[in-house]
C-alpha positions in Angstrom: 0.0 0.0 0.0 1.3 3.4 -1.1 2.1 5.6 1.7 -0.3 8.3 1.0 -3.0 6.2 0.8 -2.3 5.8 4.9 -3.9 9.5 5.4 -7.1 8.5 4.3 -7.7 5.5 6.5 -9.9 5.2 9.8 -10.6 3.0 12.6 -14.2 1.5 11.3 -15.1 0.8 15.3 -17.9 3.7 16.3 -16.2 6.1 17.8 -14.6 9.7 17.2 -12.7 10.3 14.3 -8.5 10.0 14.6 -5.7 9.6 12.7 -4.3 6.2 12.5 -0.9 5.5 14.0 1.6 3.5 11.6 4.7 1.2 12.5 6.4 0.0 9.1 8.3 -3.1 9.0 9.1 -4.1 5.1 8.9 -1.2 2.9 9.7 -1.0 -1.3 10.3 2.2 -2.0 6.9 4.3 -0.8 4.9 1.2 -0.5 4.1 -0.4 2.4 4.8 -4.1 2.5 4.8 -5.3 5.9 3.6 -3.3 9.1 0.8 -2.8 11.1 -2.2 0.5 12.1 -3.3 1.4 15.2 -5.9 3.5 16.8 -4.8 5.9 19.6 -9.0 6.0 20.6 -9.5 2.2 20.9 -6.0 0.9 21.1 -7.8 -1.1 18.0 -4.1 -2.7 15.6 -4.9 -3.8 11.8 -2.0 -5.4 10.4 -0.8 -4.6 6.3 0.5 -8.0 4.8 1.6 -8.0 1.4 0.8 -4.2 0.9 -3.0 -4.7 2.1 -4.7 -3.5 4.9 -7.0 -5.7 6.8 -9.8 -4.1 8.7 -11.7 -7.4 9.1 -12.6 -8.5 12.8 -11.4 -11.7 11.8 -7.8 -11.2 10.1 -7.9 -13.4 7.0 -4.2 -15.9 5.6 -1.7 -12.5 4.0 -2.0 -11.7 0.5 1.2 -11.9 -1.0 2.4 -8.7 -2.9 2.4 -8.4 -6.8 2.8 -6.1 -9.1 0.1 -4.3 -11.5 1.7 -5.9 -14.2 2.0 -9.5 -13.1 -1.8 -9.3 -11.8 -2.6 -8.3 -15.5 -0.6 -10.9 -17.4 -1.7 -13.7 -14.8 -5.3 -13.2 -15.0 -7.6 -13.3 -18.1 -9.3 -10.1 -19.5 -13.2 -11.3 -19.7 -15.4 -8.9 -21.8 -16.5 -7.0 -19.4 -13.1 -5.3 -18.7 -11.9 -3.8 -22.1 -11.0 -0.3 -22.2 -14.3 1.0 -23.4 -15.9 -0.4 -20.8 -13.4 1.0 -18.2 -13.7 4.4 -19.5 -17.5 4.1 -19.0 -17.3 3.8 -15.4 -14.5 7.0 -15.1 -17.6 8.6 -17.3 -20.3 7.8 -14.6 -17.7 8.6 -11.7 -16.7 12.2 -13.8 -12.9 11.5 -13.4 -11.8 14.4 -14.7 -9.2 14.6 -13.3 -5.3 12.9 -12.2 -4.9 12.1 -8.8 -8.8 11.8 -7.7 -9.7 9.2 -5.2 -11.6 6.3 -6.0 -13.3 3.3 -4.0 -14.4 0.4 -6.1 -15.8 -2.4 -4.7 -17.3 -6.0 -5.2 -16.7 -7.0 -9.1 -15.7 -3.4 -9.7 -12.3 -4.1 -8.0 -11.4 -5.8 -11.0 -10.5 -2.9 -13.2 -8.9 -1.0 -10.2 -5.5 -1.3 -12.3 -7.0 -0.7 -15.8 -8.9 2.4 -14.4 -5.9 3.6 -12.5 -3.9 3.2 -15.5 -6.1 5.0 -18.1 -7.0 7.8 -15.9 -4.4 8.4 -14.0 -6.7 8.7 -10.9 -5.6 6.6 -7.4 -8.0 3.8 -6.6 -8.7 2.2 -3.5 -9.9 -1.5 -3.8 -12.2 -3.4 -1.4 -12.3 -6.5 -1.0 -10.7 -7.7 -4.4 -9.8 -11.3 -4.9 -6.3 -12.8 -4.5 -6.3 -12.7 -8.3 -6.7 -8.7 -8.5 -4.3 -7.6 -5.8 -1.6 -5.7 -6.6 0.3 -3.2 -4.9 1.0 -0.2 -6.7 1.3 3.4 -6.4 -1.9 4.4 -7.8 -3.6 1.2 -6.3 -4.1 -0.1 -2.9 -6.7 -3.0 -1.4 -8.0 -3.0 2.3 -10.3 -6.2 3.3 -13.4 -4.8 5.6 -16.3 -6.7 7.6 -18.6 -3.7 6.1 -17.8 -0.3 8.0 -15.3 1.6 5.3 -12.2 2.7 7.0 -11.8 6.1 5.5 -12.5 9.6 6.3 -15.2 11.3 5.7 -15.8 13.1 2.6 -12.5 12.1 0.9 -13.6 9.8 -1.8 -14.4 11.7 -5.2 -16.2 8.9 -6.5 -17.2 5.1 -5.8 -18.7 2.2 -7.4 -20.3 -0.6 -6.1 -21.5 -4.0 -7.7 -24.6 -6.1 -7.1 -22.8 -8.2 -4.1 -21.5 -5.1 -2.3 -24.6 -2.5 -3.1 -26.2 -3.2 0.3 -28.3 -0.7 2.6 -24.7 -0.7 5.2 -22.5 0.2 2.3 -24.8 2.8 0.7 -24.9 4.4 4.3 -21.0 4.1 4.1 -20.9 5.7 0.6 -22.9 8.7 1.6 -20.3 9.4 4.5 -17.0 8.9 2.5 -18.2 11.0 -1.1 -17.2 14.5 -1.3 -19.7 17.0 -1.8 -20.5 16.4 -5.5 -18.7 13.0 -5.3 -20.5 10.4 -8.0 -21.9 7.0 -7.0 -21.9 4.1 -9.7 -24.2 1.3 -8.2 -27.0 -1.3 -10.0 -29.9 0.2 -11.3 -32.0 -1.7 -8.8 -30.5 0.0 -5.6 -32.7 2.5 -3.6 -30.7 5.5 -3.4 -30.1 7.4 -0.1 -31.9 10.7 0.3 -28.3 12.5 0.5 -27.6 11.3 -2.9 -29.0 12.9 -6.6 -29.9 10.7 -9.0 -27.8 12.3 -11.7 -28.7 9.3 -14.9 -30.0 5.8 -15.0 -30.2 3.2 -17.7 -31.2 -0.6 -17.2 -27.7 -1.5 -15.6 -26.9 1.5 -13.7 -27.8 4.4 -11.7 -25.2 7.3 -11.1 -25.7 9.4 -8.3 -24.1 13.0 -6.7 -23.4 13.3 -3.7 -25.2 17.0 -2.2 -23.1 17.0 1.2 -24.8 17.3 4.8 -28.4 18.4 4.5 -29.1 21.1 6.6 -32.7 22.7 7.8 -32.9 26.6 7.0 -34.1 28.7 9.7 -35.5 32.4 9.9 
């Protein structure tokens, strides 16, 4: 995991919002190999094995590091990931941008690399398979129960599939998204209130993000 991603991660426990505290023990280059988080609120420790960062209650086998390229040449390209495709989802997330923040998650995770690569935007992955891991520094993969560990409103766009599209992550999604950060999800997801319904066809619905509602007053 790329050092900078670091910054943007949060104890998922309920509980105010800190900093986490890192202790490297195997680094290549900026990238964290080997090491471990902790939370100065809880006392709470998530270890990073193989550049990922597990958040799960119940700390899965390591994930052995690899690179973007090896992840590409190692697993097959199914339809579903050529570059058109890709470039649809920056569409629906408006990645406009290099160096925007993106969470993909469920099948999504699969073109974290691809969409990194074309882009030029820094994607976090959740919950990828063994297969799609790789440890880059535009990439990076954390495992979670369901609570994300990031900050709030510092993710400028996310997409979810099917599997990961439930009521807990939706939640999750409102709190993380920026203030006019997009949401790419399955058409037949019931959107939050907190989130505008931007375009929909019969595979997707994209939504915006329109920040903390708050009552006016005289």
């Amino acid at each position: 995991m790329h050092i900078e991603f670091i910054d943007l991660l949060r104890c998922p426990r309920p509980h105010e919002d800190s900093w986490l505290i890192a202790a490297f023990d195997r680094m290549d280059g900026r990238l964290v190999v080997d090491g471990k988080l902790g939370c100065p609120v809880c006392n709470a420790e998530y270890p990073i094995s193989g550049g990922v960062a597990d958040f799960r209650a119940k700390v899965g086998e390591p994930y052995p590091i690899r690179s973007a390229a090896s992840v590409r040449a190692a697993t097959p390209e199914p339809e579903t990931e050529r570059d058109d495709d890709v470039m649809r989802l920056a569409a629906m997330l408006g990645l406009s941008r290099p160096g925007m923040i993106v969470l993909l998650a469920g099948r999504e995770a699969r073109v974290s690399h691809r969409l990194a690569t074309l882009t030029s935007v820094r994607v976090l992955s959740v919950n990828p398979n063994a297969a799609d891991i790789g440890d880059s520094d535009a990439v990076g993969s954390i495992m979670i129960d369901s609570a994300v560990p990031i900050a709030s409103r510092s993710v400028d766009g996310i997409a979810l599939d099917a599997g990961a599209a439930d009521n807990a992550m939706l939640d999750e999604a409102v709190r993380v998204l920026k203030p006019g950060g997009r949401l790419a999800a399955p058409a037949s997801v019931l959107l939050p209130g907190s989130l505008r319904e931007l375009a929909r066809d019969h595979l997707n619905v994209v939504a915006e993000s329109v920040g903390e509602l708050v009552a006016l007053g005289r």
